[in-house]
N, C-alpha and C positions, 0 to 999 in steps of 0.2 A: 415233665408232665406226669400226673399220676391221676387216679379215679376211688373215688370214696365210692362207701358201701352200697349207696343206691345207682353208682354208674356216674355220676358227676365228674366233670374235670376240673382239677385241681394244677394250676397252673405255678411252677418257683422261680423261682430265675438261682441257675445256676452260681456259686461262686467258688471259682477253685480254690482258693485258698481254703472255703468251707469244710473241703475235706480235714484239714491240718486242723482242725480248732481244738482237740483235745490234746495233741504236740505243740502246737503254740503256746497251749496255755501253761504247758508242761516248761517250755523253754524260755516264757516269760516269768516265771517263777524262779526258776535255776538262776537265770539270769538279774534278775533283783536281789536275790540271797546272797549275789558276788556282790553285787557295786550297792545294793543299799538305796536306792534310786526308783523312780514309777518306772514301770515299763508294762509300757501300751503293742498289742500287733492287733493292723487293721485288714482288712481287706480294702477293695476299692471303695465299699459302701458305707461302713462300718464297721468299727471296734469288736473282735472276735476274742482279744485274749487280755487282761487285766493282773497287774501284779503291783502291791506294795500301795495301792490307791483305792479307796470304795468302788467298787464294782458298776453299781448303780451312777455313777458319774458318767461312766463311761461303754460301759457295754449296751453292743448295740444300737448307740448312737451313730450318725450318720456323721461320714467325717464332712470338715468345714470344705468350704473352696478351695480355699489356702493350702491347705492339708492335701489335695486334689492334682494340687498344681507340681506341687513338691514332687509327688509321686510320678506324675507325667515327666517330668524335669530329670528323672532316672539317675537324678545325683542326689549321694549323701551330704547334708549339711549341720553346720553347730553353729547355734545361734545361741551368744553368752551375754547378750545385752536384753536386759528386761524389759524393755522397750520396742525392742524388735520383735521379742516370741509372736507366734501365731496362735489365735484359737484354734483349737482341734476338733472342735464341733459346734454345727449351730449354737448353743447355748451355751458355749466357752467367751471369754474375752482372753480379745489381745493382752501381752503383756502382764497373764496371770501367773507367769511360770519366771522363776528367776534365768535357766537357760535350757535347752530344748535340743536334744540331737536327733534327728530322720533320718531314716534308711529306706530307701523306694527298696522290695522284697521284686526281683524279675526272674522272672518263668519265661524260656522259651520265647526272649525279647521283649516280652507285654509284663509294662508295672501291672501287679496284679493285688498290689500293698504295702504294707511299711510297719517298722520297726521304731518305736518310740521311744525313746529315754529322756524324764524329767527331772528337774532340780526344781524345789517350790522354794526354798530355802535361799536367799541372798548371799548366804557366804559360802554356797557351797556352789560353786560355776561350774561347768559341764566343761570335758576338753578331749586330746587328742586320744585318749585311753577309751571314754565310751561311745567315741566317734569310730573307731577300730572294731569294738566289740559289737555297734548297731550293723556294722559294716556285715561282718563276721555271721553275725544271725541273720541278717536278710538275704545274702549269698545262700547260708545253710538251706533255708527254709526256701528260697528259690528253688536249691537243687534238688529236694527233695518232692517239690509241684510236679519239676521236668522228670521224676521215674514212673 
């Protein structure tokens, strides 16, 4: 809650992860420069940190349902069938991406986001190496909510 210059209340909705959005953005960067690959981190609402993909696709879009689910579901998943990906936001379609790895990001028990690695490219399949590394960053970036 905050109050503009004439006395108004100005109401946000907090999101923790919001705090991290200038280290997200830092570790989704880092992290694309290794594997070469998009990498998205969300919050629960929305795309905070963009790397290796136009910005405007995806920042601040709201994630899909599916994308929703994932993160409720507190398991990492690698999805290598074209056919299977999920949209990741309202105006995404299914099966845009050749394969897709999530990482739910938990804080203190509560999904509170996720870690995204994309392959657009057909010959290039996602596996156990950035299913490790999504792992890796969503743990970090959990622990880092919980200080």
């Amino acid at each position: 809650i905050f109050t503009d210059r004439e006395g108004g209340v100005i109401l946000k909705k907090y999101s923790p992860i919001g705090e991290l959005t200038d280290f997200s953005k830092e570790y989704a960067e880092s992290l694309q420069q290794a594997i070469g690959h998009i990498v998205l981190i969300a919050d629960k609402d929305a795309f905070i940190s963009v790397s290796g993909a136009p910005k405007r696709d995806y920042m601040e879009r709201k994630v899909s349902v599916e994308l929703e689910k994932i993160m409720e579901d507190r398991r990492a998943i690698l999805i290598t069938e074209q056919s299977k990906t999920i949209p990741l936001h309202n105006d995404d379609e299914a099966g845009k991406y050749a394969s897709q790895v999530i990482s739910p990001i938990i804080a203190e028990g509560d999904a509170i986001g996720a870690v995204i690695i994309l392959s657009k490219e057909s010959g290039e399949k996602l596996g156990e190496v950035e299913l490790k590394l999504s792992e890796t960053a969503s743990a970090f970036l959990g622990k880092q909510m919980e200080q």
